[in-house]
MARVO-332714 format. One record per residue (C-alpha): residue number from 1; residue in three letters; x, y, z. Coordinates in Angstrom, 3 decimals. Layout:
REM residues N
<NUM,'ALA',<X,Y,Z>>
...
***
This chain:
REM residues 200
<1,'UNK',<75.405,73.825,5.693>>
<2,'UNK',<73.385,71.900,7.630>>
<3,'UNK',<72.878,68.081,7.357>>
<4,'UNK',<69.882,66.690,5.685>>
<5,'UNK',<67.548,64.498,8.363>>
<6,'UNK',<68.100,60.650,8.248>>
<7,'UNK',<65.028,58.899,7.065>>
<8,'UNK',<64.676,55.684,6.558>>
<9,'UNK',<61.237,54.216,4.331>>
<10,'UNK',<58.351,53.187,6.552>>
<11,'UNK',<58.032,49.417,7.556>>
<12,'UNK',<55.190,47.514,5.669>>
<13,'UNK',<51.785,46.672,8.024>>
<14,'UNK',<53.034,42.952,7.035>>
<15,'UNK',<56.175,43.590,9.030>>
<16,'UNK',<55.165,45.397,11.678>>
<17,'UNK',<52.752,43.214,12.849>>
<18,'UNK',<55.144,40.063,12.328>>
<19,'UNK',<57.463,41.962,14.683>>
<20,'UNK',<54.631,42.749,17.201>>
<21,'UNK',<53.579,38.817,16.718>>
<22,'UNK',<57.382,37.500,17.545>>
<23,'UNK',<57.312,39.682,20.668>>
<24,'UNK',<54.302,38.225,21.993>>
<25,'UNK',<55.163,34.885,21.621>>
<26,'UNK',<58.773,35.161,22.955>>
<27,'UNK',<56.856,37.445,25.876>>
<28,'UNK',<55.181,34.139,26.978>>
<29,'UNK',<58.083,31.875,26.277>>
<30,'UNK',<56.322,30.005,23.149>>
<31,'UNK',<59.122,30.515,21.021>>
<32,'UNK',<63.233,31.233,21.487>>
<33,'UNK',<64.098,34.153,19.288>>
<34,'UNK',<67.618,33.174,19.172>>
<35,'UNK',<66.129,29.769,17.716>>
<36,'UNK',<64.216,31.901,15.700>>
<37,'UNK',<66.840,33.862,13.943>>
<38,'UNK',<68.864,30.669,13.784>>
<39,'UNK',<66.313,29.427,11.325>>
<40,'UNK',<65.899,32.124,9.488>>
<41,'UNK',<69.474,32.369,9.060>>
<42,'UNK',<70.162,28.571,7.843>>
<43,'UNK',<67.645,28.779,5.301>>
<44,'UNK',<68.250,32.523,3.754>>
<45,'UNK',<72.119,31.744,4.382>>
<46,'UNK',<73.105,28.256,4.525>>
<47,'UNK',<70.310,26.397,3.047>>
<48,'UNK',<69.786,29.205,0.217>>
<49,'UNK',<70.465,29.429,-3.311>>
<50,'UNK',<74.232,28.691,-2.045>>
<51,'UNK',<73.802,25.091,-2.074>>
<52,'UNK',<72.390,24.940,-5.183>>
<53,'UNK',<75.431,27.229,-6.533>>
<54,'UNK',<77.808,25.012,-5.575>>
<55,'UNK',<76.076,21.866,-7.161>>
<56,'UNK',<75.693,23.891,-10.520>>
<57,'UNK',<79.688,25.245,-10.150>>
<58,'UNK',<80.837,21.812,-9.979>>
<59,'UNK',<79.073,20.620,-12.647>>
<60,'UNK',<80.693,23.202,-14.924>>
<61,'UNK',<84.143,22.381,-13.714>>
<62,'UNK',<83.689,18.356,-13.590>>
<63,'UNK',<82.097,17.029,-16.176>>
<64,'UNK',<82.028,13.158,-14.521>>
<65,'UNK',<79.998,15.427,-11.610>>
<66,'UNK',<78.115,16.730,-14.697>>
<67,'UNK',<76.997,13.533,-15.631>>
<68,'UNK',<76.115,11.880,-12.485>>
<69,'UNK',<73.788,15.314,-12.002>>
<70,'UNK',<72.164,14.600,-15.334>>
<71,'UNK',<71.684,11.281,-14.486>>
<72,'UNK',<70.910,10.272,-11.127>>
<73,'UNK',<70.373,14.141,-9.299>>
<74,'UNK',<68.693,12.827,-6.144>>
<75,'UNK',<72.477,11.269,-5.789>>
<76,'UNK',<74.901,13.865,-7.006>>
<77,'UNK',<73.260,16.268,-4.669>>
<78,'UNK',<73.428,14.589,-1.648>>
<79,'UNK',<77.427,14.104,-2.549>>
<80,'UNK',<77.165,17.597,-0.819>>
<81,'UNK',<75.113,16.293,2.268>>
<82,'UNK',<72.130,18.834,0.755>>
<83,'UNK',<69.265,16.488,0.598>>
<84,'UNK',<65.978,15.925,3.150>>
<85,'UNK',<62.641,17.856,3.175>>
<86,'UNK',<61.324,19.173,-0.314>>
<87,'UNK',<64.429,17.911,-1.627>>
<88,'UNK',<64.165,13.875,-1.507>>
<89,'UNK',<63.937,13.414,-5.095>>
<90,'UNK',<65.506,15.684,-7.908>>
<91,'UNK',<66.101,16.190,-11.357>>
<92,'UNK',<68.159,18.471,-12.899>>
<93,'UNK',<67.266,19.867,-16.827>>
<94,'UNK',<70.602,21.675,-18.809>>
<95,'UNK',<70.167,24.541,-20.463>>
<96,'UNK',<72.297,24.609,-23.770>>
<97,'UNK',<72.496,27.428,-26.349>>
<98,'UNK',<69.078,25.302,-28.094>>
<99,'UNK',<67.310,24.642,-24.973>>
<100,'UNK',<66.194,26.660,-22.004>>
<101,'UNK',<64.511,25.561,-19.152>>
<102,'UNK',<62.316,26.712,-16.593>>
<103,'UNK',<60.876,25.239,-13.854>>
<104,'UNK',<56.908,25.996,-12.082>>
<105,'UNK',<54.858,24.356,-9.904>>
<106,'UNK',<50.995,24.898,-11.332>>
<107,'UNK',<49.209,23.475,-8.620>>
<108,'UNK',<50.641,25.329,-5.238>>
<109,'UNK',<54.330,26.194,-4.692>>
<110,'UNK',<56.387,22.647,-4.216>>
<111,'UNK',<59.908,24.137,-4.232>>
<112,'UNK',<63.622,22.391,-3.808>>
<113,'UNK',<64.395,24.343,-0.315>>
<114,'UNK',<67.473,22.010,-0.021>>
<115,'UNK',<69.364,23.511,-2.731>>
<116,'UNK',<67.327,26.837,-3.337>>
<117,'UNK',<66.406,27.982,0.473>>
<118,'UNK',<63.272,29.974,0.721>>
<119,'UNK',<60.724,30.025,-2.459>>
<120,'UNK',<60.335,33.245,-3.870>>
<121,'UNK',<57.121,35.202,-3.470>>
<122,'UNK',<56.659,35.318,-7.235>>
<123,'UNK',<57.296,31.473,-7.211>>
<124,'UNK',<54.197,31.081,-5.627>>
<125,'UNK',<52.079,33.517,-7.192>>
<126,'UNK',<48.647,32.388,-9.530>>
<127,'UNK',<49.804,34.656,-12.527>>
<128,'UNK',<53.479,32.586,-12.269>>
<129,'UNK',<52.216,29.483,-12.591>>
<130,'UNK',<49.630,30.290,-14.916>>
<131,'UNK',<51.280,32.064,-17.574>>
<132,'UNK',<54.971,30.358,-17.527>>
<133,'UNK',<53.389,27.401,-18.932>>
<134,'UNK',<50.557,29.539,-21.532>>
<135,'UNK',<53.624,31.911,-22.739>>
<136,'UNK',<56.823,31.416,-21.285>>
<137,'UNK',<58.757,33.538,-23.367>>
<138,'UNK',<56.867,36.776,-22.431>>
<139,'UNK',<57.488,35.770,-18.074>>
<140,'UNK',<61.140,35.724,-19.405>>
<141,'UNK',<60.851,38.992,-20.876>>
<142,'UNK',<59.919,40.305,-17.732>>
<143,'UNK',<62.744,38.802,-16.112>>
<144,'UNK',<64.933,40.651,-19.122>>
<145,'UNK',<65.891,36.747,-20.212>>
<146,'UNK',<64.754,37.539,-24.241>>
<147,'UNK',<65.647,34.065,-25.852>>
<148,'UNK',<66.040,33.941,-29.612>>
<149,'UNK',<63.551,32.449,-31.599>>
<150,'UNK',<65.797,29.576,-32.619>>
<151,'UNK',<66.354,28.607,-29.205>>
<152,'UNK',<63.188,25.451,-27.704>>
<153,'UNK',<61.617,27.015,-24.168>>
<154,'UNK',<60.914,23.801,-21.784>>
<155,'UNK',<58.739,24.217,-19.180>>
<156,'UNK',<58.741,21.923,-16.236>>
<157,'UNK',<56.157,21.257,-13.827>>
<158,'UNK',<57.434,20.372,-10.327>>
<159,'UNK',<55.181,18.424,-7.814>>
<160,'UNK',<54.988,17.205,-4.334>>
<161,'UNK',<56.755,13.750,-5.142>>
<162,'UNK',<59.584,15.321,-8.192>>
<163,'UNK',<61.468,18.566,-8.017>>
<164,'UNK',<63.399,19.856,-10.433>>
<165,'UNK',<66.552,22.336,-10.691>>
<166,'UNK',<68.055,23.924,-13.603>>
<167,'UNK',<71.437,23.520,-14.705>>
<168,'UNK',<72.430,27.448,-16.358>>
<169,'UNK',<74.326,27.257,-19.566>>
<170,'UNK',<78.153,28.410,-17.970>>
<171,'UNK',<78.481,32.024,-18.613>>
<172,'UNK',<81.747,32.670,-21.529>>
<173,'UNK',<84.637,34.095,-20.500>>
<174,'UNK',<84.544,31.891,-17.380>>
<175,'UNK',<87.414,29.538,-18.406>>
<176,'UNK',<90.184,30.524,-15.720>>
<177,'UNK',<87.964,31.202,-12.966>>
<178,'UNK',<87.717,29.051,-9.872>>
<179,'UNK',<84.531,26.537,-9.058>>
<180,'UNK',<83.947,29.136,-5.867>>
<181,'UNK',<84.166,32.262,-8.346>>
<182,'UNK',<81.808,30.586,-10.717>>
<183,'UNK',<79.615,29.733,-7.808>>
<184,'UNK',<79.259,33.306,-6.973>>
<185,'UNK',<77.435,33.741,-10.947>>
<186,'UNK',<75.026,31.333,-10.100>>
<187,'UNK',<71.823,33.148,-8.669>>
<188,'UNK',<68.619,31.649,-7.091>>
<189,'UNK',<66.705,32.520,-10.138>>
<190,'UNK',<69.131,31.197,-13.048>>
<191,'UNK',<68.517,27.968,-11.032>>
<192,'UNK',<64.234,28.176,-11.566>>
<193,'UNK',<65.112,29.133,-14.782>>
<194,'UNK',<64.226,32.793,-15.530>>
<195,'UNK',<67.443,33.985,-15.866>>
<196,'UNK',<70.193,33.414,-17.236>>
<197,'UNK',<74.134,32.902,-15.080>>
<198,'UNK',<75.383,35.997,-14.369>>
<199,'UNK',<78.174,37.165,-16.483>>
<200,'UNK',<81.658,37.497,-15.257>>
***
């Protein structure tokens, strides 16, 4: 039987002519694409929702850390040296089986890249940040987070001086994992809020 052709989807106009841009400029030396991928690499890898996995992960395990998080984030955060740019002042919001939280920015797209890495594109979008403070519950829905009735939906609205990070409820039948196993149920999105931790 003969094999089937490989085919692999088309790439988007967007990418194609970011590709044809990064040649250009590394054809006339304006930019290093090993520097280039370096960057891209720190903040999708290294700067990402990893940092902010580890902060929530050790506030489940340590519940001093826990408190110093609740109270004085800016702080507790930079105990992991993640702290600078878009990330200079913090505050965290817990999400308890009464309370979820979500975070938005309604003017433009201020984001905590320290702990969170790149924003993303539905972050930044006008329906976002219109309707997750109008009718949060039904952006939740479409994030398959359905909240019971019973349960308060907070909404908070980050700026250019105050960004904020949620703190997922810790997911049941966690209790004999590690703080890097539990780390690897925290997700970029649990973190804004829309979600919930993943479950073991």
């Amino acid at each position: 039987m003969p094999k089937k052709p490989h085919t692999t989807r088309p790439e988007s106009d967007a990418a194609i002519r970011v590709r044809a841009l990064e040649s250009i400029l590394a054809e006339k030396g304006l930019i290093d694409p090993k520097a280039l991928d370096a960057l891209v690499d720190t903040y999708e890898h290294k700067i990402g929702p990893r940092n902010g996995a580890q902060v929530v992960a050790r506030a489940w395990v340590d519940a001093a850390y826990k408190q110093r998080l609740l109270t004085d984030a800016t702080a507790a955060i930079k105990e992991f040296g993640f702290s600078g740019l878009q990330g200079e002042d913090m505050v965290v919001v817990e999400n308890t089986p009464d309370i979820h939280n979500v975070v938005v920015c309604t003017l433009c797209s201020c984001y905590p890249w320290p702990t969170l890495g790149l924003p993303p594109v539905w972050y930044k979008s006008a329906p976002y940040r219109a309707r997750v403070v109008s009718d949060p519950r039904s952006v939740l829905k479409e994030f398959n987070t359905e909240l019971p009735e019973t349960v308060e939906v907070r909404t908070w609205d980050t700026t250019a001086e105050l960004r904020y990070l949620v703190l997922p409820e810790r997911p049941a039948g966690t209790e004999n994992m590690t703080e890097a196993q539990l780390a690897e149920l925290v997700t970029r999105d649990s973190m804004i809020g829309v979600t919930k931790a993943k479950a073991p």
